[in-house]
PAZAPA-4460 file (N, C-alpha, C; in steps of 0.05 Angstrom, whole numbers, plus 32768, in hexadecimal, padded with zeros to 4 digits):
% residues 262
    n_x    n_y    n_z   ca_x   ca_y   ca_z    c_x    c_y    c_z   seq   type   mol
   7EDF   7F8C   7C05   7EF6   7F89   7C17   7EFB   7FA2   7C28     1      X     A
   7EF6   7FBE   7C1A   7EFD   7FD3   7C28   7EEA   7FCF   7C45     2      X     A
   7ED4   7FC8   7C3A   7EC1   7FD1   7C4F   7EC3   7FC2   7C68     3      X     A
   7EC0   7F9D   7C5B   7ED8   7F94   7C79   7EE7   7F9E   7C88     4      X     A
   7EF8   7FA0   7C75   7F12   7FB1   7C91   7F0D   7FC7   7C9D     5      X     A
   7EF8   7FD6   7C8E   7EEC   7FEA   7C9E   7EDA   7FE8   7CBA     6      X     A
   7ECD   7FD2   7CAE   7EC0   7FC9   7CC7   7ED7   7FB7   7CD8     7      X     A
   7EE8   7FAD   7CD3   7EF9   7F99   7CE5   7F02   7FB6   7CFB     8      X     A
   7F07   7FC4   7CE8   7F20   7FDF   7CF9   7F08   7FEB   7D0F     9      X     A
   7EE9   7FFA   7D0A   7EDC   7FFF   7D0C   7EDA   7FE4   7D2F    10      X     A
   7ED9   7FCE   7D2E   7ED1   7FC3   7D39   7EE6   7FC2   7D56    11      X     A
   7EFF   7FC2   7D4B   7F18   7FC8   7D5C   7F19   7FD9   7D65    12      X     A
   7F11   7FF5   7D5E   7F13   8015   7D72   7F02   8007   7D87    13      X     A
   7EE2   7FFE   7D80   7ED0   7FF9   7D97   7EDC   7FE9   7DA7    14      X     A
   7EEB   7FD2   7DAB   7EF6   7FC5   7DBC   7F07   7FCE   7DC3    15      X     A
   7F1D   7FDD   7DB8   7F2A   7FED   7DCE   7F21   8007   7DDA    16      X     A
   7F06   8010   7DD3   7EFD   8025   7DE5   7EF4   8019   7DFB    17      X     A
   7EE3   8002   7DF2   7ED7   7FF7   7E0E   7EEB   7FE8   7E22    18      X     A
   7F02   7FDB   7E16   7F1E   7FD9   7E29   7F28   7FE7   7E39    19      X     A
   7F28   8006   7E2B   7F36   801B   7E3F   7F24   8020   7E54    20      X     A
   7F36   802B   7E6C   7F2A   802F   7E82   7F1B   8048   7E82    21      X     A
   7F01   8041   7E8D   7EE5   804F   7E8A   7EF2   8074   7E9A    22      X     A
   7EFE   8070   7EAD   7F06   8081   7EC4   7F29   8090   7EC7    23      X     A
   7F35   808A   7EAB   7F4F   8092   7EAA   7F5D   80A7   7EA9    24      X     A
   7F61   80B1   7EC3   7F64   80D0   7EC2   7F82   80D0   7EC5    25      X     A
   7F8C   80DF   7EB3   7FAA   80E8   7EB3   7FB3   8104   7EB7    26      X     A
   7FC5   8107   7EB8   7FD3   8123   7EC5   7FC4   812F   7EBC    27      X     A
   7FC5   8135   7EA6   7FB1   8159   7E9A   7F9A   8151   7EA3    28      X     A
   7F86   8149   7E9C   7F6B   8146   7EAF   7F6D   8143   7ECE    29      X     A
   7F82   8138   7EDE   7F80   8138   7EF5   7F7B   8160   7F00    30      X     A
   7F96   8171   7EEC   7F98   8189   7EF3   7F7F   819E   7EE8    31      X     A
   7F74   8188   7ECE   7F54   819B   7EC4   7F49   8199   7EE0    32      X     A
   7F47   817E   7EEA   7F2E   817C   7F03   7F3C   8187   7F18    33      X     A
   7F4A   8190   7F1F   7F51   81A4   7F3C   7F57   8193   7F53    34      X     A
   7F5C   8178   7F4D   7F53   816A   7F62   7F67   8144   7F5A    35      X     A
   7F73   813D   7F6D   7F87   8121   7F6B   7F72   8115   7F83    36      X     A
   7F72   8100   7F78   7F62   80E6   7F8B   7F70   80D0   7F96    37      X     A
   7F7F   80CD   7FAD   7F91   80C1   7FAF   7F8B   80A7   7FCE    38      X     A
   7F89   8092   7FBE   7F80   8077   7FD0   7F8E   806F   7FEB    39      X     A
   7F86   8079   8007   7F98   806B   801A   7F8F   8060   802C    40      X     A
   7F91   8048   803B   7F84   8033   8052   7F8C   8049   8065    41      X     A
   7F79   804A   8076   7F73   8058   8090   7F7B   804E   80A7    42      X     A
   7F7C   802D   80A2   7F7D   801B   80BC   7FA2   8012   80BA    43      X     A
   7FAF   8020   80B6   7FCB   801F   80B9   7FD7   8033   80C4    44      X     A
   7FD3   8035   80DF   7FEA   804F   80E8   7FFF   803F   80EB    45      X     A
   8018   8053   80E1   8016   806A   80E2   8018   807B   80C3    46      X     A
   8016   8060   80B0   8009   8064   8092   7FF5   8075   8085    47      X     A
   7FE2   806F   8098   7FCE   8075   808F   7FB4   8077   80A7    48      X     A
   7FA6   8085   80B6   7F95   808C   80C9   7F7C   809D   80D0    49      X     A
   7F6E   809B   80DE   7F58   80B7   80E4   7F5F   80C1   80F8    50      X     A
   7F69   80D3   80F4   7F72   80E2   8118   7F5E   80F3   8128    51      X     A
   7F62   8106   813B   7F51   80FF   8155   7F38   810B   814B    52      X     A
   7F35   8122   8135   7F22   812E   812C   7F18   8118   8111    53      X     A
   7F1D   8101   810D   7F11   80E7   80FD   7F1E   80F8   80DA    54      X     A
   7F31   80FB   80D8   7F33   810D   80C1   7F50   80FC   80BD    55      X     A
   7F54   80F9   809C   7F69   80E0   809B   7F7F   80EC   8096    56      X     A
   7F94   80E2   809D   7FAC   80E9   80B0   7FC1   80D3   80A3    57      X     A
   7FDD   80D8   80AA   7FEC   80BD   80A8   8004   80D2   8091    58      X     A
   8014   80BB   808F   802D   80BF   8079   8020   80C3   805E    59      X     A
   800F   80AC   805A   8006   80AD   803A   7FF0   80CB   803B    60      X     A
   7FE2   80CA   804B   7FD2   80EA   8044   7FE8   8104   8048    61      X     A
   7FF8   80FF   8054   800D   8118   8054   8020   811B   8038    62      X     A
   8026   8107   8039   803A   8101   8014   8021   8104   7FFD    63      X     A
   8008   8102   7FFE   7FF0   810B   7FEF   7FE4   8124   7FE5    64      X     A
   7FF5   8132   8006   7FE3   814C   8007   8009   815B   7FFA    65      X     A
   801B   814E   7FFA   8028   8164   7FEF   8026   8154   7FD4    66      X     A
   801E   8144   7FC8   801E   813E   7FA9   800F   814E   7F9F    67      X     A
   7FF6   815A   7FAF   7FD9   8167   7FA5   7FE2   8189   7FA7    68      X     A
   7FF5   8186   7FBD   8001   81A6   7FB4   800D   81AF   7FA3    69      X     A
   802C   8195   7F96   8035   81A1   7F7C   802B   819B   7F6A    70      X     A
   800E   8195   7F63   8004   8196   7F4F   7FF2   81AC   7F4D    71      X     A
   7FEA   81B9   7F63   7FD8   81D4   7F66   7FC2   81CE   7F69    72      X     A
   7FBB   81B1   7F74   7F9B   81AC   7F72   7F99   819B   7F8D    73      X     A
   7F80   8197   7F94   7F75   818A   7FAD   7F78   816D   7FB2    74      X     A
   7F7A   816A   7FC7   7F7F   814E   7FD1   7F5D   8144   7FDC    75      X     A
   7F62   8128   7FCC   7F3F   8113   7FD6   7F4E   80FF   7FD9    76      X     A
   7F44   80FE   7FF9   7F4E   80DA   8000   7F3A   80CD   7FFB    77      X     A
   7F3E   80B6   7FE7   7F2B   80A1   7FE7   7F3B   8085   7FF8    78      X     A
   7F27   807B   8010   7F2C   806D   8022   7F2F   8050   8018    79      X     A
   7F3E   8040   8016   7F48   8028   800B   7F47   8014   801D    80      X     A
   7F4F   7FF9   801A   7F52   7FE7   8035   7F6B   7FD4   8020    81      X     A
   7F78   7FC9   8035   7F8E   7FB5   801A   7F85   7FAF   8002    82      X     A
   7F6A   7F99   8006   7F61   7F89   7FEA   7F57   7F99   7FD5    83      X     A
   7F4E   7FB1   7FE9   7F43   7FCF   7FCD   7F55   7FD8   7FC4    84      X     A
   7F63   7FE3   7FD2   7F77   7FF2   7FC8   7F7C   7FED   7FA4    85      X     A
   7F85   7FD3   7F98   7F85   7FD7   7F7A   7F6E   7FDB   7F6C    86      X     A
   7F5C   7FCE   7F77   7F3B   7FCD   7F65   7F3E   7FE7   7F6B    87      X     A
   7F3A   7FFB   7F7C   7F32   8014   7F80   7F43   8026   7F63    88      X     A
   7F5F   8020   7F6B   7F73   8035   7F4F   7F63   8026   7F36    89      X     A
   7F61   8008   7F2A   7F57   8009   7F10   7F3D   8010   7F0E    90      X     A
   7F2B   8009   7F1D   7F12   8013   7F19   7F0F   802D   7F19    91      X     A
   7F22   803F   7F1C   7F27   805F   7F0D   7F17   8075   7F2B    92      X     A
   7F11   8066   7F44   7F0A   806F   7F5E   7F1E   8080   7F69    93      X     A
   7F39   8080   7F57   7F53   808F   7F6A   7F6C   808B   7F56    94      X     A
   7F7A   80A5   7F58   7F8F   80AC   7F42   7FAA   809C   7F41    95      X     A
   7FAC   8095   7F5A   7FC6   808D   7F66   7FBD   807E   7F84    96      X     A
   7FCD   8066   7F90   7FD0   805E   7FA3   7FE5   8066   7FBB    97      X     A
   7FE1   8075   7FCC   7FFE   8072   7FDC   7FF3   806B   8000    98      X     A
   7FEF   804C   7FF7   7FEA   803F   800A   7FF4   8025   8016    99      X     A
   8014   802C   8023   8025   800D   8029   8020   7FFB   8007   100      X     A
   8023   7FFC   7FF7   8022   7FEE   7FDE   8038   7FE8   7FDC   101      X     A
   8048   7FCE   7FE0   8058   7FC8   7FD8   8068   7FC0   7FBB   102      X     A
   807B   7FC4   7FB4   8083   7FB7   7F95   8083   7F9F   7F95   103      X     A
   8071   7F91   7F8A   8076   7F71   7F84   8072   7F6A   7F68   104      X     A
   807F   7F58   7F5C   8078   7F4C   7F3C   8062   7F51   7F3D   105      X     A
   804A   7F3F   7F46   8032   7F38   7F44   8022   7F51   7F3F   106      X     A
   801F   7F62   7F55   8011   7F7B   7F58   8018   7F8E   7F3A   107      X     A
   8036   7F8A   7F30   8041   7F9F   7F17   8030   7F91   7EF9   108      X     A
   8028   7F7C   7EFB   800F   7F71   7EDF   7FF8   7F7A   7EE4   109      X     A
   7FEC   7F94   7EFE   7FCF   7F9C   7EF9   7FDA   7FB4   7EFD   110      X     A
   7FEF   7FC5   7F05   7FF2   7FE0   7F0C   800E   7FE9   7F04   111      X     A
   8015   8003   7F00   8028   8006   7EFC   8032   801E   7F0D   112      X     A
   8045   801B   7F1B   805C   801C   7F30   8071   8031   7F31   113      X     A
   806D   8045   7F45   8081   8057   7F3E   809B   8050   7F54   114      X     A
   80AE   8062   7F56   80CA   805D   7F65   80BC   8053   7F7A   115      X     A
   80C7   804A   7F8D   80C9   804D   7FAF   80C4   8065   7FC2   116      X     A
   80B7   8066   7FCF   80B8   8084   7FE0   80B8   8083   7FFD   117      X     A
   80B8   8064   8006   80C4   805A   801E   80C7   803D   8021   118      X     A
   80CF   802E   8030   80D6   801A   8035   80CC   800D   804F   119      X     A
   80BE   7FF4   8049   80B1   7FEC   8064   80B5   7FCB   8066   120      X     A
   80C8   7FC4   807B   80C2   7FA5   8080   80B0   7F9E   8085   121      X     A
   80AE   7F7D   807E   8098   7F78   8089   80A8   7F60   809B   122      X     A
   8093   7F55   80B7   809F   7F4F   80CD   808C   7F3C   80D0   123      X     A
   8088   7F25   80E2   807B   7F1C   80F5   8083   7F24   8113   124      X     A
   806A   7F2D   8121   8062   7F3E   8137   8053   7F2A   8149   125      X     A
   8063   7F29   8167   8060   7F17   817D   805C   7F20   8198   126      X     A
   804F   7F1F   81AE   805B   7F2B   81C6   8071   7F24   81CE   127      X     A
   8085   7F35   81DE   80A2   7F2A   81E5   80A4   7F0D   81F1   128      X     A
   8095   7F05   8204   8093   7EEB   8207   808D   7ED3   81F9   129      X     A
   8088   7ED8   81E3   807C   7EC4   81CA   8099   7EB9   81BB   130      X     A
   809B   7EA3   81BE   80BF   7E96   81BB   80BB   7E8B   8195   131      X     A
   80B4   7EA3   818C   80BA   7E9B   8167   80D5   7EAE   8160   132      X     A
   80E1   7EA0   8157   8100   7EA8   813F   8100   7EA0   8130   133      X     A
   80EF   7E8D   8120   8106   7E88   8101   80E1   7E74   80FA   134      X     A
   80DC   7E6B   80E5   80C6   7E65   80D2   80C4   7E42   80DD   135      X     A
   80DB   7E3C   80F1   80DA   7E1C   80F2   80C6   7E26   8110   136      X     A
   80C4   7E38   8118   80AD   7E34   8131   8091   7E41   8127   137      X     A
   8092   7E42   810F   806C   7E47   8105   8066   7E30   8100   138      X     A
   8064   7E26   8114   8055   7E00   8111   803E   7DFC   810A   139      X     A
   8032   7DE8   8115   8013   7DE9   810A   8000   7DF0   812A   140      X     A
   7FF2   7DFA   812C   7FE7   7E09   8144   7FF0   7E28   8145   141      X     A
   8000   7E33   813B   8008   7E49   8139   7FF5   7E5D   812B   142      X     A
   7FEC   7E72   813D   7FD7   7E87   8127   7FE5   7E97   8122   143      X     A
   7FDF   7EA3   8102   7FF0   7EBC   80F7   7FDB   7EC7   80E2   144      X     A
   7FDB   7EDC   80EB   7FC2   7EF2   80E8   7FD2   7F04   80D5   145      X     A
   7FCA   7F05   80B8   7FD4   7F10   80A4   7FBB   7F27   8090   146      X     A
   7FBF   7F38   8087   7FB2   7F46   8074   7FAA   7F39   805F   147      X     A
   7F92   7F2F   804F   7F8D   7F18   803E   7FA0   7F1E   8022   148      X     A
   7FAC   7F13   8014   7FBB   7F13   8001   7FD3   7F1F   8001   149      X     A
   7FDC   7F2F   8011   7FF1   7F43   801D   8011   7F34   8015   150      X     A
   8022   7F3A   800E   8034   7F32   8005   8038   7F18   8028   151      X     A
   8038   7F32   8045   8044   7F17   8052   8030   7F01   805C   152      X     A
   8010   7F02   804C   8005   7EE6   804B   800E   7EDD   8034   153      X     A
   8020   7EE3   8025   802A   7EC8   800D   8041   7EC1   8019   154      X     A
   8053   7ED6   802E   806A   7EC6   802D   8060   7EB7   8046   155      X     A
   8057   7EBC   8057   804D   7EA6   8073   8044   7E8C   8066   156      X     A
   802C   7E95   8054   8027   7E78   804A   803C   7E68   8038   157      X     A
   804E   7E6F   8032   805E   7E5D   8024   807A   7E55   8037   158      X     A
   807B   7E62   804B   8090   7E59   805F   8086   7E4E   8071   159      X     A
   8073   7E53   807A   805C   7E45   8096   804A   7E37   8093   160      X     A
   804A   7E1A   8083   803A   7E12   807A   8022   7E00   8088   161      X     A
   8028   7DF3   80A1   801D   7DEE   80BB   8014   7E02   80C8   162      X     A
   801E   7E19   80CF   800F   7E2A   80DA   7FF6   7E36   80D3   163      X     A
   7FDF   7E3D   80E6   7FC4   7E44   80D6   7FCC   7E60   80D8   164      X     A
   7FBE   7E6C   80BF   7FC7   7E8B   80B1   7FA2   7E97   80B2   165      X     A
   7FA3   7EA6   80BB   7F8A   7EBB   80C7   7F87   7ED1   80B5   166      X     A
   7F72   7ED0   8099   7F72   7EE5   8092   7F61   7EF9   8094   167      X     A
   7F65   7F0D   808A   7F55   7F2C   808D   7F50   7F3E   8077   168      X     A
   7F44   7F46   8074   7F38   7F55   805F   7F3C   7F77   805F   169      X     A
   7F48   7F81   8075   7F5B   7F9C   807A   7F6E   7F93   808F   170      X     A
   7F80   7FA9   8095   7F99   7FA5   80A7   7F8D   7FAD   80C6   171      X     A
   7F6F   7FB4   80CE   7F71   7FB5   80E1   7F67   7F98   80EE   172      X     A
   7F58   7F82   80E8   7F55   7F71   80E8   7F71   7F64   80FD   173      X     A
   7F80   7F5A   80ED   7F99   7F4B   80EE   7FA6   7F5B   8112   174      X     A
   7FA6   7F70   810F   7FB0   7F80   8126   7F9B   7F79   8141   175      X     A
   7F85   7F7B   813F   7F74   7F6E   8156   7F7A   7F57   8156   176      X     A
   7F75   7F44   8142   7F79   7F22   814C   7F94   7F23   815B   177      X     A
   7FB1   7F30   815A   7FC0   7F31   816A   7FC1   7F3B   8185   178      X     A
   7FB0   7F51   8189   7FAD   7F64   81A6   7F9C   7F4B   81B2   179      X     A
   7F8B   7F3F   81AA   7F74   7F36   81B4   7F77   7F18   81BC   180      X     A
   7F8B   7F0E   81B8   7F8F   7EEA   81AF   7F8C   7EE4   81AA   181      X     A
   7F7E   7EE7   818E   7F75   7ED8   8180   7F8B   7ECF   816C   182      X     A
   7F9B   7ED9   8166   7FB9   7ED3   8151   7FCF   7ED4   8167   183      X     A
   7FDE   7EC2   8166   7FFE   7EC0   8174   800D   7ED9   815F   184      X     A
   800F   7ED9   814B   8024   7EE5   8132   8016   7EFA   812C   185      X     A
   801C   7F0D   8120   8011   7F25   8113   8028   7F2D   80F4   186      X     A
   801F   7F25   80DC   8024   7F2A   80C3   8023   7F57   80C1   187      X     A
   8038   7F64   80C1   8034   7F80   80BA   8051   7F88   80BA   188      X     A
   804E   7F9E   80B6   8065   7FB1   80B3   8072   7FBB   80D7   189      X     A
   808A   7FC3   80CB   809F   7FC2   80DC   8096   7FD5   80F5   190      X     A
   808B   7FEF   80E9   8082   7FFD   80F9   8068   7FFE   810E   191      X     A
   8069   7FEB   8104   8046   7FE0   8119   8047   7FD7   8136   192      X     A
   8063   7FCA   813E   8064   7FCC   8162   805A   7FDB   8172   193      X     A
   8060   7FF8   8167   805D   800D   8180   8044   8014   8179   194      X     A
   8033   8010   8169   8014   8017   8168   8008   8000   8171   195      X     A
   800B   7FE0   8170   7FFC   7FC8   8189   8006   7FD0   81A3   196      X     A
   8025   7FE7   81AA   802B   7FE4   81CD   8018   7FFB   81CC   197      X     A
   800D   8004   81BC   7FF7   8021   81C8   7FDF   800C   81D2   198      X     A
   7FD3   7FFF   81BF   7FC1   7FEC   81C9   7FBC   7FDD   81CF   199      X     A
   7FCD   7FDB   81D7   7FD5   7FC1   81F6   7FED   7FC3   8201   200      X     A
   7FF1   7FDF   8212   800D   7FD8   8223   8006   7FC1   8233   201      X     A
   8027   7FB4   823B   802D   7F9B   8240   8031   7F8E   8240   202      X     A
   8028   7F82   8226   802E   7F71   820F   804D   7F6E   8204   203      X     A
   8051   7F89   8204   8070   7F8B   81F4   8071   7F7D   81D9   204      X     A
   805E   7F81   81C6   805B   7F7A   81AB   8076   7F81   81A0   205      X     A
   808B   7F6A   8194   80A6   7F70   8181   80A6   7F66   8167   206      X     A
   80B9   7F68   815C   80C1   7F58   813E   80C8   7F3C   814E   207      X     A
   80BF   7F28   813D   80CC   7F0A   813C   80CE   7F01   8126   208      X     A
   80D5   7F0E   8109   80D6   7EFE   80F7   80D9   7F0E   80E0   209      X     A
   80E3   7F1A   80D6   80E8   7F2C   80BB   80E0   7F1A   80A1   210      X     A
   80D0   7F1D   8099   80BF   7F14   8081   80D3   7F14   8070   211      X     A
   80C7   7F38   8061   80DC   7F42   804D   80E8   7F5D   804D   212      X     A
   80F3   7F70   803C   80F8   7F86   803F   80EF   7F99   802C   213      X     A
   80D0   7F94   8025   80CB   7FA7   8006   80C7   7FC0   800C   214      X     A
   80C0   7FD4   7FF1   80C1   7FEF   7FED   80AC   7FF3   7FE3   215      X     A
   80A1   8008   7FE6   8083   8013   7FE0   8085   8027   7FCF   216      X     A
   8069   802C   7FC0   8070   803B   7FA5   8054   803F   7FAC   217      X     A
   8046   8054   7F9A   8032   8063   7F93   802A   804F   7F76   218      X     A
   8015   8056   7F6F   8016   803D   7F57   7FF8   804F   7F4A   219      X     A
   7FFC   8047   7F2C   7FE4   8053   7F18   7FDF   803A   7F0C   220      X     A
   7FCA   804B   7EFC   7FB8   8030   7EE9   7FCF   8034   7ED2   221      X     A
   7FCE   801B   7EC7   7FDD   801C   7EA5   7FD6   802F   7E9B   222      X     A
   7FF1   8039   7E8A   7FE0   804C   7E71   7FEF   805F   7E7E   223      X     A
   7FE3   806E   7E92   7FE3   8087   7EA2   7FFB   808F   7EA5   224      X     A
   800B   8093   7E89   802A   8098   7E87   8037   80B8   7E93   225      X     A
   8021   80C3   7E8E   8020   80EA   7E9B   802D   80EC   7EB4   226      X     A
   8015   80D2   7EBD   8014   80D6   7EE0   8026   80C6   7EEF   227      X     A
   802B   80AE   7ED6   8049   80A3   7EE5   8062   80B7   7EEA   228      X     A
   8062   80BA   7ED3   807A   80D0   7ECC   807A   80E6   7EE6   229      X     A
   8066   80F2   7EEC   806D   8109   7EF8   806B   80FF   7F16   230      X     A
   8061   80EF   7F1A   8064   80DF   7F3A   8081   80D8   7F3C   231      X     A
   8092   80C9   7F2A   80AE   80C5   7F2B   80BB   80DA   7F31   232      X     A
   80B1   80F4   7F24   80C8   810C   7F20   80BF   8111   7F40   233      X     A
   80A8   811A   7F46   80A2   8124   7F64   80AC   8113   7F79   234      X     A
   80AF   80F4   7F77   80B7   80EA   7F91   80D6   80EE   7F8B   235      X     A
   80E0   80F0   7F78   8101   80FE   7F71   8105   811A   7F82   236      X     A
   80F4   8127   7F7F   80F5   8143   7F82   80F2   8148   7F9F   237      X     A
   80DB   812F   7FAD   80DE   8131   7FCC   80F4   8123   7FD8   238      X     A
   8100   810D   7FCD   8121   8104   7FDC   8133   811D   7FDE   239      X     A
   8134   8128   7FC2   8147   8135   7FC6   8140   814E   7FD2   240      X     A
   8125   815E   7FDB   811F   8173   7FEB   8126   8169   800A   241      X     A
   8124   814E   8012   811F   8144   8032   8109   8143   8032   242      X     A
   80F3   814F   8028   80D6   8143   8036   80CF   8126   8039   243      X     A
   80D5   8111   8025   80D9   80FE   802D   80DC   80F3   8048   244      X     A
   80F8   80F2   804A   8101   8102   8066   80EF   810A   8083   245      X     A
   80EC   811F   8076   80E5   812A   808A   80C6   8120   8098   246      X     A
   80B6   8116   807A   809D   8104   8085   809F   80F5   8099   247      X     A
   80B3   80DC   8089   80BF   80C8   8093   80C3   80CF   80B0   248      X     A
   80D3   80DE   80B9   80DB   80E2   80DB   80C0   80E6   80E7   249      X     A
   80AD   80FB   80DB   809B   8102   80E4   8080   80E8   80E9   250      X     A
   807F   80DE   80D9   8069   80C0   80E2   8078   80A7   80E7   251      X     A
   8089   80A2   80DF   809A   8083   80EA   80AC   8087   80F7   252      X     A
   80B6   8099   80FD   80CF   809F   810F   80E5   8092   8107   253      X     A
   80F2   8093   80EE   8105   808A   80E1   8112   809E   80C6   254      X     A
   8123   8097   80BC   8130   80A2   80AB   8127   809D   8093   255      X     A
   811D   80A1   807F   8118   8096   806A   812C   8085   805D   256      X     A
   8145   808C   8060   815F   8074   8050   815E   807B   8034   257      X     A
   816E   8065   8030   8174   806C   800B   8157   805A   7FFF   258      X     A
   8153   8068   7FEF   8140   8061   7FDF   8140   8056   7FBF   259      X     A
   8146   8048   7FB8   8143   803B   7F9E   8130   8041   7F87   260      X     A
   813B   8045   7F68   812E   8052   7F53   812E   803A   7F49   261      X     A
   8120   8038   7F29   811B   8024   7F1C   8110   8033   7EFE   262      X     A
***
């Protein structure tokens, strides 16, 4: 009997070694390796970008590069696109996400979620002449060009059910099918007008439709309780310094606002 349970027990470490994630780096190893790996889509300005010298740029590499400072170690952008973005954090490719990730139920059963560290609507985006207000004019002939799985292709698809919905596999996708005609609607965040009137004055690209109003968080693999913890204390520690703030003015031209804990 002993030896059963020896082997039963024996048999259980192996399945939970091979369970745990192959790539799980937490605070103290992040600061052994000198170095935070932190996941952000490129194709979202003013989120996330390559600027004029092709070198990545944006809110999330700026809020990255001061996470990598108070920890005393280096910043590695690993380049994400929406649908990567989680495969990339569990498959152990990157320590943290701070890439437009919104808080949703769904997304909190593969990753786990720190505070808020800005807030971004999401909108449907029209040229000014395009006569949509309210979900009863996404009829059927209507194109709406969304980020594939993106919170506002679930809510389009479940309010616009006649309308044909255009998906994409990154956020810059969705943004051409609008410049280009190929989509009447454009599925994105609030701040995205004034980057389609860059590429295509004219047009007068506006809001027609406020989706929803979620909040964005940085997010780790399970487990990784170190690095939750000390991401909470730091985005605490940047509200209350202003950098927050002060980011915020500096790439969206807005105030950061009150921000919500959990």
């Amino acid at each position: 009997m002993k030896r059963l349970l020896a082997s039963i027990l024996s048999a259980l470490v192996a399945l939970a070694a091979l369970a745990a994630p192959t790539k799980a780096e937490d605070l103290a190893e992040i600061i052994a390796r000198g170095e935070i790996v932190v996941g952000v889509d490129m194709t979202t300005p003013p989120w996330g970008y390559l600027n004029d010298k092709q070198q990545p740029d944006g809110y999330g590499v700026a809020l990255g590069q001061v996470l990598a400072d108070s920890l005393g170690v280096k910043l590695r952008i690993e380049q994400v696109t929406g649908p990567t973005r989680i495969p990339t954090l569990l498959a152990g490719r990157a320590d943290t996400i701070i890439s437009t990730l919104s808080i949703t139920a769904q997304r909190a059963t593969q990753v786990w979620f720190t505070n808020p560290y800005s807030a971004n609507a999401l909108v449907l985006i029209a040229p000014q002449a395009a006569a949509f207000s309210s979900y009863a004019d996404l009829g059927q002939g209507v194109r709406i060009a969304v980020p594939r799985g993106s919170p506002q292709d679930q809510i389009v698809t479940a309010n616009a059910p006649n309308a044909t919905i255009m998906r994409f596999d990154d956020d810059a996708g969705p943004l051409q099918a609008l410049v280009t005609g190929q989509a009447d609607l454009l599925g994105a965040g609030i701040l995205v007008p004034p980057v389609l009137n860059e590429m295509a004055p004219g047009k007068n690209f506006e809001v027609k439709i406020t989706l929803s109003s979620p909040y964005m968080a940085m997010a780790v693999r399970p487990g990784n309780i170190n690095l939750l913890q000390f991401l909470n204390t730091f985005i605490f520690l940047q509200k209350q310094s202003g950098k927050l703030d002060e980011l915020s003015r500096q790439f969206l031209g807005i105030p950061s606002g009150n921000l919500p804990s959990f």
